[in-house]
C-alpha positions in Angstrom: 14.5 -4.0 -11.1 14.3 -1.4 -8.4 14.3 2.6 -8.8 14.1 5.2 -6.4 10.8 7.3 -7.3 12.2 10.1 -8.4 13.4 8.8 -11.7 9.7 7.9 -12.6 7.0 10.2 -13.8 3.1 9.6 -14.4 1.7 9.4 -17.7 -1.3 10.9 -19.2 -3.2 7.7 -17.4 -1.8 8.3 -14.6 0.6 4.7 -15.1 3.9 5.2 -13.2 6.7 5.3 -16.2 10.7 4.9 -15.9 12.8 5.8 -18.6 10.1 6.3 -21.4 8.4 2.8 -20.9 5.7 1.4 -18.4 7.5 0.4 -14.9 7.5 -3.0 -14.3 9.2 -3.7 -10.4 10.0 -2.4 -7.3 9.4 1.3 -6.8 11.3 2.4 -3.6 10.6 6.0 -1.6 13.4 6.8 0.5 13.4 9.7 3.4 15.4 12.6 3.9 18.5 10.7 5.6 18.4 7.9 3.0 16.2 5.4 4.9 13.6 3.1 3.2 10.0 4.5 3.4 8.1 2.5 0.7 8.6 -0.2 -1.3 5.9 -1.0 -3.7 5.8 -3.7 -6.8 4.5 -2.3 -9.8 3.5 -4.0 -13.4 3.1 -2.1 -16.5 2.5 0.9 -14.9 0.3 -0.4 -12.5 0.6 -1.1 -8.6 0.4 -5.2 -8.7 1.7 -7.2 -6.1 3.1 -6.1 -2.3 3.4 -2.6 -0.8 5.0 -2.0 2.5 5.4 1.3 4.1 7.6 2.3 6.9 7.9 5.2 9.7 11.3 6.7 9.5 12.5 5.0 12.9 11.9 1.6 11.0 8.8 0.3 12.4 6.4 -1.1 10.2 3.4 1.4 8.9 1.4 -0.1 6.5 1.2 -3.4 4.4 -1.2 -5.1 1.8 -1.1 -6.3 -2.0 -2.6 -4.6 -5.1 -4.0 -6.6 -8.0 -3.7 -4.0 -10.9 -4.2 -1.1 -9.0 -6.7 -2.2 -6.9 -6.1 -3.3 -3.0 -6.8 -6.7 -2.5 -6.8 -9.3 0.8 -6.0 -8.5 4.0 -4.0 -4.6 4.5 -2.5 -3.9 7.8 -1.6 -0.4 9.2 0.1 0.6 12.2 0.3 3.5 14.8 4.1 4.9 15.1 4.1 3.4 18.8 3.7 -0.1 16.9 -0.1 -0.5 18.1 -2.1 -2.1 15.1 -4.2 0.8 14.0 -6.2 -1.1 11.2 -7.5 -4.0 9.8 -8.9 -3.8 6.5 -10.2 -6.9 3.9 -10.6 -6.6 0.1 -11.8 -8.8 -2.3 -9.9 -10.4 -4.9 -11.5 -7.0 -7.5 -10.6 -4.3 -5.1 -14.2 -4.3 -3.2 -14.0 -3.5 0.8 -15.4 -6.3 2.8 -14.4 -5.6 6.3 -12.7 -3.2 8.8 -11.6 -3.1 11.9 -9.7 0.0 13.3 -8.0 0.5 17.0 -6.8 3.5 18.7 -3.2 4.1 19.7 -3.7 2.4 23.0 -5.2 -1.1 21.4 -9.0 -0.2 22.5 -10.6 -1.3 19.1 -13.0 2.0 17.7 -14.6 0.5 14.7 -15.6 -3.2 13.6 -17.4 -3.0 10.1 -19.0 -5.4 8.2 -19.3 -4.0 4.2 -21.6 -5.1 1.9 -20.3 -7.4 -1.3 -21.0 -6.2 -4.8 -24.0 -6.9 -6.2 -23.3 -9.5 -9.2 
């Protein structure tokens, strides 16, 4: 199932909710003349699965996929010329491994090794 975002609301744990139950699909933000923003799958309330974000023009702005709330793999973010603007790894639990960031004109700014978790 798909719903715009506006027919969903937050509940007191802060679980996206559609139509009095937890949302279970794809939650969809759309811009002022109608064009597709966001589009981000969601399970029992819960961001799980791929998010994609777009500028209005189309291009690509930002994707990666959440495991129960939590951002996991490899995320990808774009300037609005198109220029990779990030790189960013998460383990399979959500914990930041690595990130690399460019300016707009591809001159990388940042490579960042993280630390793991201590088990």
């Amino acid at each position: 199932m798909r719903v715009d975002e506006s027919d969903t609301y937050f509940d007191e744990f802060a679980r996206v909710c559609h139509e009095d139950d937890l949302f279970t699909g794809e939650l969809e933000l759309k811009g002022d003349n109608g064009e597709l923003l966001e589009l981000t799958d969601y399970y029992s309330g819960l961001k799980h699965g791929t998010e994609e974000h777009w500028y209005p023009d189309g291009r690509k702005k930002l994707q990666g996929a959440n495991r129960m709330n939590s951002a996991v793999g490899d995320w990808y973010q774009w300037h609005p010329n198109g220029q990779l603007a990030a790189h960013r790894t998460f383990t399979e639990n959500g914990w930041p491994l690595h990130v690399k960031r460019w300016d707009v004109d591809g001159n990388l700014i940042e490579d960042k090794q993280l630390s793991k978790p201590a088990k």
